[in-house]
C-alpha positions as CSV (number, residue, x, y, z in Angstrom):
1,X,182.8,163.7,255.2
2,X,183.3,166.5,257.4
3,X,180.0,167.6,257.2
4,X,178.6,164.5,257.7
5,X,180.6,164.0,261.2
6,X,179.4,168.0,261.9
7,X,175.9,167.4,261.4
8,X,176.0,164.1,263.2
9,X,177.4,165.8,265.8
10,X,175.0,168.9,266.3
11,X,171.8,166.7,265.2
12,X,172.8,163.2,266.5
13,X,171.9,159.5,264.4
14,X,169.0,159.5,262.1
15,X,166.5,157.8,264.0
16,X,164.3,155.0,262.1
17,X,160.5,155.2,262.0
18,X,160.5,151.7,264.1
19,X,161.7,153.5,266.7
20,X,159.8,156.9,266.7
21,X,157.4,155.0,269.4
22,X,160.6,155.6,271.9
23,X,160.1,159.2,271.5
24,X,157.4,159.4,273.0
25,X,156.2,162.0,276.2
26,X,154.4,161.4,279.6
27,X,151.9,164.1,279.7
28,X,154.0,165.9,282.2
29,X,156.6,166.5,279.9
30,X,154.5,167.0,276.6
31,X,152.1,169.3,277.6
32,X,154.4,172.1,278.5
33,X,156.6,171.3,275.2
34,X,153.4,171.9,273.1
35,X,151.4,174.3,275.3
36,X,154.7,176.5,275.3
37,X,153.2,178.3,272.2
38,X,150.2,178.8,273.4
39,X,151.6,180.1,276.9
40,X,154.1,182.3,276.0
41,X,152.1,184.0,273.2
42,X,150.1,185.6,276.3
43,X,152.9,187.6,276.9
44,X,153.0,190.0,274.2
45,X,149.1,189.4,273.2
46,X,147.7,191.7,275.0
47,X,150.7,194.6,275.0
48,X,150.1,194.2,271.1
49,X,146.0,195.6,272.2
50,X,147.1,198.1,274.4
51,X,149.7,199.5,271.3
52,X,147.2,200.0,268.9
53,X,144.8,201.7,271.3
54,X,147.3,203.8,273.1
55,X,148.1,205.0,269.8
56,X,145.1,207.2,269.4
57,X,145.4,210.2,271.9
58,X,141.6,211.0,272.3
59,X,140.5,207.1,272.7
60,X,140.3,205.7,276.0
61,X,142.5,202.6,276.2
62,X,140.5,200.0,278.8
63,X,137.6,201.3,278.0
64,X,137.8,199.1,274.7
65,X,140.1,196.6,276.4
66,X,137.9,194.2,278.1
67,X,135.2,193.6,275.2
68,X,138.4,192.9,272.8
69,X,139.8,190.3,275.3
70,X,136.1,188.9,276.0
71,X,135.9,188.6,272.1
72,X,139.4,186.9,271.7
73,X,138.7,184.5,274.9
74,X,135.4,183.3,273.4
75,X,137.3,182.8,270.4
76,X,140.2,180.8,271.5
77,X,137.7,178.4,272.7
78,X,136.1,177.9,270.1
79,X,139.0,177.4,268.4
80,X,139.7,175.0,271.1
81,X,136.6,173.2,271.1
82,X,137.1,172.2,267.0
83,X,140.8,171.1,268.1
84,X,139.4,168.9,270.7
85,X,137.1,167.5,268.1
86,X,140.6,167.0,265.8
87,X,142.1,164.9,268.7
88,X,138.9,162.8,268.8
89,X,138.2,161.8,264.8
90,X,142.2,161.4,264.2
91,X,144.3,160.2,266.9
92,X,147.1,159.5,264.5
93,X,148.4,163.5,264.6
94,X,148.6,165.5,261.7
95,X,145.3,168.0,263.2
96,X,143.8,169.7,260.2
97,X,145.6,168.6,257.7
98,X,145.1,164.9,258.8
99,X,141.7,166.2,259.1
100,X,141.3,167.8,255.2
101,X,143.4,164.6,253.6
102,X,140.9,162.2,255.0
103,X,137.7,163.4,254.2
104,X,138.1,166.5,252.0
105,X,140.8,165.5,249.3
106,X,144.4,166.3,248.8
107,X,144.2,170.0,247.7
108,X,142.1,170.9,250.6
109,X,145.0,169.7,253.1
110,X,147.7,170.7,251.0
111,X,146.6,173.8,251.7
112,X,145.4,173.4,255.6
113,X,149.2,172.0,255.4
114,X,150.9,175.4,253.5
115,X,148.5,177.9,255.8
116,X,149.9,175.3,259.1
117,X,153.5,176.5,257.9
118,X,152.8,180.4,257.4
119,X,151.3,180.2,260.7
120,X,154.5,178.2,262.4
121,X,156.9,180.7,260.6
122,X,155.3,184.3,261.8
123,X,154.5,182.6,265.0
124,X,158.6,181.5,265.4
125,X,159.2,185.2,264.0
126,X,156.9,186.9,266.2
127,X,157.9,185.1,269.5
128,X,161.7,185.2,269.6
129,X,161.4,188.9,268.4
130,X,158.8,189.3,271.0
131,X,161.8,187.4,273.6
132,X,165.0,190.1,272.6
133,X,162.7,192.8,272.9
134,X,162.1,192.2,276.1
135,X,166.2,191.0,277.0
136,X,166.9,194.2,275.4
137,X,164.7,196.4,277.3
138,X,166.1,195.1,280.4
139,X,169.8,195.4,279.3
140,X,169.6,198.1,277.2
141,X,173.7,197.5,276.0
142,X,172.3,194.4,273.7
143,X,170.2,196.6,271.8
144,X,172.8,197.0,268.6
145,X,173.0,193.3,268.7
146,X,169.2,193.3,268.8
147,X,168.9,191.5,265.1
148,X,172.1,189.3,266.1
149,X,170.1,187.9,269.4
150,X,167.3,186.8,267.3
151,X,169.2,184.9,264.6
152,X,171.0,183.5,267.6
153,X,168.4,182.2,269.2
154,X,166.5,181.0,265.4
155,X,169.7,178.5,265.2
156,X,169.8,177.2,268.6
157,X,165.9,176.4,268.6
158,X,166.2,174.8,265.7
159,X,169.5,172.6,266.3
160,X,167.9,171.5,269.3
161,X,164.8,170.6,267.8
162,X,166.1,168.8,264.8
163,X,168.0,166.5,267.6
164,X,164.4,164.4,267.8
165,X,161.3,165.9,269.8
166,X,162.1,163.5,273.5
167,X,165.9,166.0,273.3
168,X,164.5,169.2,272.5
169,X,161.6,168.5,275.6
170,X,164.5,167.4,278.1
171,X,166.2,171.3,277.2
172,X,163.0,173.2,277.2
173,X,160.5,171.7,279.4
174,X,162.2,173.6,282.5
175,X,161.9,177.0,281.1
176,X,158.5,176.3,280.0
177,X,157.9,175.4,283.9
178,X,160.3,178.1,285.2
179,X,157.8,180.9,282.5
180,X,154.8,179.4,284.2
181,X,156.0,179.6,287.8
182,X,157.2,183.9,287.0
183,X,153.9,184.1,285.4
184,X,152.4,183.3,288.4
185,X,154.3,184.6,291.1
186,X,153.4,188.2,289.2
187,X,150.1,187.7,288.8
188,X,149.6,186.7,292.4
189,X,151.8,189.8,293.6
190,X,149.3,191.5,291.2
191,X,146.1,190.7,292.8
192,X,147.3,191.0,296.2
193,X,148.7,194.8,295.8
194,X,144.5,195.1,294.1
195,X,143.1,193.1,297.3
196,X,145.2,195.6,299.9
197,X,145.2,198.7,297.9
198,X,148.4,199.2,297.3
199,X,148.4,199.1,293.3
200,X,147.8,202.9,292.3
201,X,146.6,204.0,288.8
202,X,148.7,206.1,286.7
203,X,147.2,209.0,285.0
204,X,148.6,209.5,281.5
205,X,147.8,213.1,280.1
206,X,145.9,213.0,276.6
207,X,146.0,215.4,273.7
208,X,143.0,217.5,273.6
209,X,142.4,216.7,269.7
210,X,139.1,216.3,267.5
211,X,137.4,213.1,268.3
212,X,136.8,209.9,266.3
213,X,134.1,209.4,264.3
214,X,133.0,206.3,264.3
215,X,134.0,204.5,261.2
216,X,137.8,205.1,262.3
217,X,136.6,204.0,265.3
218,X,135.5,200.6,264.5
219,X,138.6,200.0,262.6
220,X,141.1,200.7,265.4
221,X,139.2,198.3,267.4
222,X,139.1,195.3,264.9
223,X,142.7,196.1,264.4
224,X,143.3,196.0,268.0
225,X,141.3,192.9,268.1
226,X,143.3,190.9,264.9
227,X,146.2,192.0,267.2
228,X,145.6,190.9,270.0
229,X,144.2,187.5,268.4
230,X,148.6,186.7,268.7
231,X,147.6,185.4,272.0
232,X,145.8,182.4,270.5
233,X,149.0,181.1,268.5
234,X,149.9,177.9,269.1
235,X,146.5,175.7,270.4
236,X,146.8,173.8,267.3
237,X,150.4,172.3,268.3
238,X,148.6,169.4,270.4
239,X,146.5,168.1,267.7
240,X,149.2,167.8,265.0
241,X,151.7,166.0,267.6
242,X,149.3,163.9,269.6
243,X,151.2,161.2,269.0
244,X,153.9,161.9,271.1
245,X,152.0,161.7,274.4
246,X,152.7,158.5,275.7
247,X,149.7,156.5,276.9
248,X,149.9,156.1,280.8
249,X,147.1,153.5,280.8
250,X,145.9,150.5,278.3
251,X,142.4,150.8,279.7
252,X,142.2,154.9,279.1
253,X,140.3,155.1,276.1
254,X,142.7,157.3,273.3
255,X,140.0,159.9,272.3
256,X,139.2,160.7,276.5
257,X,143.3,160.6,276.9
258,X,144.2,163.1,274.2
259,X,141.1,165.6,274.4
260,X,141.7,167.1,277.7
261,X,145.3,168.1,276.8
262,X,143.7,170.6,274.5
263,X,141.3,172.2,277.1
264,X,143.9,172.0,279.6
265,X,145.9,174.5,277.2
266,X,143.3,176.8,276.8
267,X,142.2,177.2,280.0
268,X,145.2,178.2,281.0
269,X,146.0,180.6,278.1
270,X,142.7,182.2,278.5
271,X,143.2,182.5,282.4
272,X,146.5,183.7,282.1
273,X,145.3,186.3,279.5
274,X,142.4,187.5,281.3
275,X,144.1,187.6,284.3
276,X,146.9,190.0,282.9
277,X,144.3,192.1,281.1
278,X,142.9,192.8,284.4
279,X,145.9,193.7,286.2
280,X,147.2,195.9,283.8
281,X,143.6,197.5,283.4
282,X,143.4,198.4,287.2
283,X,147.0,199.7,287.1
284,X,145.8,201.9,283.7
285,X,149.2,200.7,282.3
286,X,150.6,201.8,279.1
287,X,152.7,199.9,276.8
288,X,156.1,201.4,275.7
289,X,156.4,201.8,272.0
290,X,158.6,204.7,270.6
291,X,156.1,205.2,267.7
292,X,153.6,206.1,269.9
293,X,155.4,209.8,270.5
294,X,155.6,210.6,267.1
295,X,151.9,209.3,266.0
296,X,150.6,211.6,268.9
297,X,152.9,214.3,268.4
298,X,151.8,214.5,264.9
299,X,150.5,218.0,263.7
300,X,147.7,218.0,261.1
């Protein structure tokens, strides 16, 4: 009985499938709930690039940089492109597992379904991590409680979430906005220190050591490319919950509505991305990562 009044409390009343239609989003509200995967992932995508090639003393970090994020752009929309598609053949949700059950059989979207979960969970993992990190570089007093943070913020994600999708938008659709609006404001400051000069390279001094061939070449850049391909996380989220955008207009055709949600969020990612990439190329900047010391300090 107790933890029946608890978890009534915490998660609200069990809401019946008769009235799931009441949950639903105008676009203004849903797009930043589901784009917010896609958006924040930007964030740490492309440090995760500049790790793996600032790991290697003698390789030159942006020199590699721009065909890797031309590579995971044209990616992302093609990714995009077969969402959009998703949207358009099943606009009952579900994306490719809706997809696989209808024309390819249950085993085929049992397993879309189970590869849809192992995404969700790294991507969870990866992002809140990705979040303390970045509290705990700024306060560096919270780093003990490092570990701590993240379980912290795992429960409260997913209390919030398990009180009903229309809830968990109302609590994070302003820091979705508020993420967007810093975004921007440091991109703009960005291009505008570019545009009057003011935004200096640094000059980072490099180990004179032997050089790569080009076998360990190759792999350091697919690596930094299946790295930085974090940045995409996320685009699938409108496809399997396209359900929950609520339909402004009887006369807008459902396929037209629900397929430029989809380019909408990948525009933005990749303009985001790009835009950082380019900023951070012109001021040569180089991600901090403790490990980084010790690989290039490391004697044969």
């Amino acid at each position: 009985m107790l933890f029946k009044t608890i978890n009534r409390h915490l998660l609200g009343k069990p809401l019946e499938n008769t009235k799931l239609e009441g949950e639903q989003m105008p676009k203004w509200k849903a797009l930043p709930i589901f784009s917010s995967d896609a958006l924040s992932s930007v964030g740490y995508g492309p440090e995760q690039i500049a790790i793996v090639l600032a790991s290697v003393p003698t390789l030159a970090t942006y020199r590699y940089f721009g065909p890797i994020v031309l590579a995971i752009i044209a990616l992302l929309f093609i990714v995009a492109l077969s969402y959009t598609q998703v949207v358009r053949v099943n606009p009952g949700g579900g994306g490719s597992y809706g997809i696989a059950m209808k024309y390819l059989g249950v085993y085929p979207a049992l397993t879309a379904g189970a590869a849809l979960l192992a995404d969700y969970i790294l991507t969870v993992a990866v992002s809140i991590s990705s979040g303390t990190a970045a509290l705990v570089s700024a306060f560096p007093v919270l780093h003990p409680y490092h570990v701590y943070l993240d379980l912290g913020v795992l429960i409260l994600m997913m209390i919030v979430n398990l009180r009903g999708t229309r809830e968990a938008s109302t609590v994070f659709v302003w820091p979705t906005y508020f993420f967007l609006a810093a975004m921007g404001i440091t991109l703009i400051g960005g291009f505008y220190q570019i545009w009057n000069g003011t935004l200096t390279a640094h000059t980072v001094a490099v180990e004179t050591v032997a050089p790569l061939n080009q076998t360990a070449l190759m792999l350091i850049v697919l690596r930094a490319f299946a790295n930085g391909c974090s940045s995409m996380t996320g685009i699938e989220a409108i496809a399997n919950g396209v359900t929950m955008f609520k339909r402004l207009s009887k006369k807008t055709p459902s396929k037209r509505r629900l397929s430029w949600p989809v380019s909408w969020q990948s525009c933005s990612a990749a303009s985001v991305t790009s835009s950082f990439i380019f900023t951070s190329c012109r001021h040569k900047a180089t991600p901090y990562c403790p490990s980084l010391s010790k690989i290039s300090s490391a004697g044969p």
